[in-house]
N, C-alpha and C positions, 0 to 999 in steps of 0.2 A: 504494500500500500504506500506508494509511494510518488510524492508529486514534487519535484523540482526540488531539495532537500527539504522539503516539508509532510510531515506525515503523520497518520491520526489515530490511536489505539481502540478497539471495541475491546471494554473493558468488563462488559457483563453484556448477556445474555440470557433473555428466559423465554420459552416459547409454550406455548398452553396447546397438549395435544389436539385442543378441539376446532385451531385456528386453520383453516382452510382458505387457501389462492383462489378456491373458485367464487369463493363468499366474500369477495373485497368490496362488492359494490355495497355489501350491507355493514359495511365496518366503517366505525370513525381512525381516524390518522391524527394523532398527534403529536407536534415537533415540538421542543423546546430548543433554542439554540444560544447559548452565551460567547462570551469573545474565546473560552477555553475548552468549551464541552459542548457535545448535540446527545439531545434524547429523543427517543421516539418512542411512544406506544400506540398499540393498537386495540380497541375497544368496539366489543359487540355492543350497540346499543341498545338492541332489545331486551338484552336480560344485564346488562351493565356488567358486563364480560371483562375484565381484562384478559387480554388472547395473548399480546408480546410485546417486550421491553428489551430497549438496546440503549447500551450506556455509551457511547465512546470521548474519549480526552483527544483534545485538539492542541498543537501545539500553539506554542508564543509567537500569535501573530501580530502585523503593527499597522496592519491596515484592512479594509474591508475589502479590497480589491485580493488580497492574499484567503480571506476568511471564503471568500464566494469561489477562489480557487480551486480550495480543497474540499469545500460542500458538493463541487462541481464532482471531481472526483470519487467522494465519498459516494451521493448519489445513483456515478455512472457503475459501482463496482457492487450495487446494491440491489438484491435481488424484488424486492419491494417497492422501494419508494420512489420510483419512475412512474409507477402504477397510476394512471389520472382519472379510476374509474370509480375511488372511495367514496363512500355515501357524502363524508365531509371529510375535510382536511382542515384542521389547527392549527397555528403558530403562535406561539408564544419567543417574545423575546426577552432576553438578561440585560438591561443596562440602567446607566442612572438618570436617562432623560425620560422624565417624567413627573406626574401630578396629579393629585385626587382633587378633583372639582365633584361639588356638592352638586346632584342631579338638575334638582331645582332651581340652579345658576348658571347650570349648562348652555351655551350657545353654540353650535357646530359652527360660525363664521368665528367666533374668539377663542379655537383650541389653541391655535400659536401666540396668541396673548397671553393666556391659562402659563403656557409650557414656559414663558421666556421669566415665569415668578422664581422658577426650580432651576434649571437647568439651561445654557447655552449651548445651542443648536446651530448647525447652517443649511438656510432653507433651500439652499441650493443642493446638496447633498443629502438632504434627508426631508423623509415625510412623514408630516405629524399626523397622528391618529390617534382615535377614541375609541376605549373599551367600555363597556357597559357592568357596572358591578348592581346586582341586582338586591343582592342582602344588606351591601352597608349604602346603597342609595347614592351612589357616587358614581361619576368617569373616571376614568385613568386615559389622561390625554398623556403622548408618549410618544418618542422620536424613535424613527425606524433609518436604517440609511437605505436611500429610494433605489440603489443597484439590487443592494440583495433584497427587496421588496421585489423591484421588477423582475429580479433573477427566478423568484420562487414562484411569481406569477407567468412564469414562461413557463416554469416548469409545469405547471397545472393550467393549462389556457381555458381547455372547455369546463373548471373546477374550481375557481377561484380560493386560494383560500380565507381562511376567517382570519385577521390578525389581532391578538391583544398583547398584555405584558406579564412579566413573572408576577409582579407587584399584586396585580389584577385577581391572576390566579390564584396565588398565597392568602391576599385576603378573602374570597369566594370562596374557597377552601375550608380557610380559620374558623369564617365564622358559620358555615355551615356546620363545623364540630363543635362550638360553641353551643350552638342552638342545645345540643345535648346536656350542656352544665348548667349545675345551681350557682356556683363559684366563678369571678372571673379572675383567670389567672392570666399571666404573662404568655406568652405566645411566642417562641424562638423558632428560626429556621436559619438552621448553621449550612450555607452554600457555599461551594469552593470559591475562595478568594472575599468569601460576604458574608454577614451578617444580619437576620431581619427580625425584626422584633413589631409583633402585631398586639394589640390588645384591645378589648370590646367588651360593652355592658350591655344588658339588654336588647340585648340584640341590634346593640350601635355600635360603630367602627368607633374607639375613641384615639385609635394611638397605631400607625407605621409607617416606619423607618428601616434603611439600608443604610450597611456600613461599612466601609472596606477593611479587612483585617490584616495589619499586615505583621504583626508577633498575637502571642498566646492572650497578652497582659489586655489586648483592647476587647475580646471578649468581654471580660468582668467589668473595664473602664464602662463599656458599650452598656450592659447590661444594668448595674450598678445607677448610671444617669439618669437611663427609663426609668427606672422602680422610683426614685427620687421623683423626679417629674411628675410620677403617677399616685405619690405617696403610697407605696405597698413599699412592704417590708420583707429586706430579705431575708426575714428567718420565718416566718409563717406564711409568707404570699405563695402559692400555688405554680410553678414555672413547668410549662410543656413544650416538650423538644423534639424536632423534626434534623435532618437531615444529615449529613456524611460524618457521621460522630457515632464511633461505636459506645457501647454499653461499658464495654470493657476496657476501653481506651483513659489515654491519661488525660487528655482533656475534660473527657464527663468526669474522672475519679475529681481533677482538680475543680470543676464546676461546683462540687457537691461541699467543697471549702468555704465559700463563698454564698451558697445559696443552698437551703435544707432541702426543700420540697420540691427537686427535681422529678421528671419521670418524663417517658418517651411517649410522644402520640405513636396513633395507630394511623393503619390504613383511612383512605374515607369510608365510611361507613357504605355508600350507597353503590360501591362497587362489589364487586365481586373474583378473587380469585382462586385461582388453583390451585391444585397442591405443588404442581412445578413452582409457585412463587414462595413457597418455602422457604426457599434459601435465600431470599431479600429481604432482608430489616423491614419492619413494619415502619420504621419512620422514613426510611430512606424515600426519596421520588416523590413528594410529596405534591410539591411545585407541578410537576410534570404530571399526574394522576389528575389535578387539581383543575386541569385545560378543559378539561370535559363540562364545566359547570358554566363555563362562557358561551354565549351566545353569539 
């Protein structure tokens, strides 16, 4: 696998016996893609199937024109995702341009007013778009760079796909498992390279944020802040953890120094998997699981 010395590892794999080629047109497709990793899973709709999951690490790229290079690649060596015949296709993308506007303040002509409050963008390079959060009553307006927007919509001409953001997803996600507790606790989702920390009350988004981690110590800096902000306390506040952080790892041992009431979320509930998904962390994929709940 190899493109011009740049190359990309599949790091997991899980395929659910019951997933069949002939049955693509009734499966959803969804992609997640960061500047350093692409996920895909596949999802029967009808009974909320997950059917298959592909992890791969991408390496350090410095530009988007390198990143569409190797999608290119990835893609053409990919037995699947050529395929333009899915019932739906999902994107989700990983970055920091973006913003929660409150539903009710929405205007589709002012998303790139919205975006330039958070984040600097060029409109020449990139195209701003709007996700629709339906639990916490918000958009997530959000910068795409408009190659690999076009790149993906070649890739799919008669199949457009849907585009939202991780952020998007994560909170859709959260607070759908929320809805489940009496308790509101803290909400983490430890991402390669990031940080995000969600939190919500009655079924209100009150609190997320991304944060780039770059040693061990901005974890707790990161975490520590919120709870502050949000007056919870870190020896009885409730803290639920999502993503690339084993059980057994020295990160969670050291988490548990700082914060009592740790504990790992689960799958979303409203899905469904196999026994091949065994061997994946229930917290892990979270983000990426999570795409299914956008519209």
């Amino acid at each position: 696998m190899e493109t011009t010395a740049l190359t990309y590892k599949l790091i997991r794999k899980v395929k659910d016996d019951l997933f069949d080629e002939e049955f693509i047109h009734h499966y959803h497709l969804l992609i997640n893609i960061g500047a350093r990793d692409f996920q895909l899973s596949v999802i029967k709709p009808d009974d909320e199937k997950v059917l298959l999951l592909e992890d791969f690490v991408l390496p350090s790229l410095t530009s988007n024109e390198e990143l569409i290079n190797i999608l290119d690649h990835l893609f053409d060596s990919h037995a699947l995702l050529k395929a333009g015949f899915w019932k739906k296709i999902k994107v989700s993308v990983k970055n920091t341009k973006f913003v929660q506007v409150p539903q009710a303040l929405f205007a589709e002509a002012s998303i790139a007013d919205y975006l330039k409050f958070n984040a600097h963008f060029d409109p020449a390079k990139e195209d701003i778009l709007a996700s629709v959060n339906e639990r916490s009553e918000a958009v997530t307006v959000f910068a795409m760079s408009s190659d690999l927007r076009s790149w993906l919509n070649g890739m799919y001409p008669n199949n457009p796909p849907t585009f939202t953001h991780q952020s998007a997803a994560l909170i859709e996600g959260i607070m759908q498992f929320a809805e489940k507790r009496k308790d509101s606790p803290l909400f983490i989702y430890v991402d390669r390279f990031k940080l995000h920390i969600v939190a919500c009350r009655d079924k209100k988004l009150l609190y997320y944020n991304q944060f780039a981690i770059k040693q061990f110590s901005d974890y707790i800096k990161y975490i520590m802040l919120v709870m502050k902000s949000l007056n919870m306390d870190q020896q009885t506040s409730q803290v639920i953890l999502w993503g690339y952080i084993g059980k057994n790892s020295p990160h969670y041992h050291e988490f548990y120094k700082y914060i009592n009431n740790v504990s790992f979320g689960g799958e979303p509930d409203d899905l469904n998997f196999g026994y091949a998904f065994d061997e994946v962390p229930e917290h892990h994929y979270f983000d990426l699981y999570s795409i299914h709940l956008i519209d």
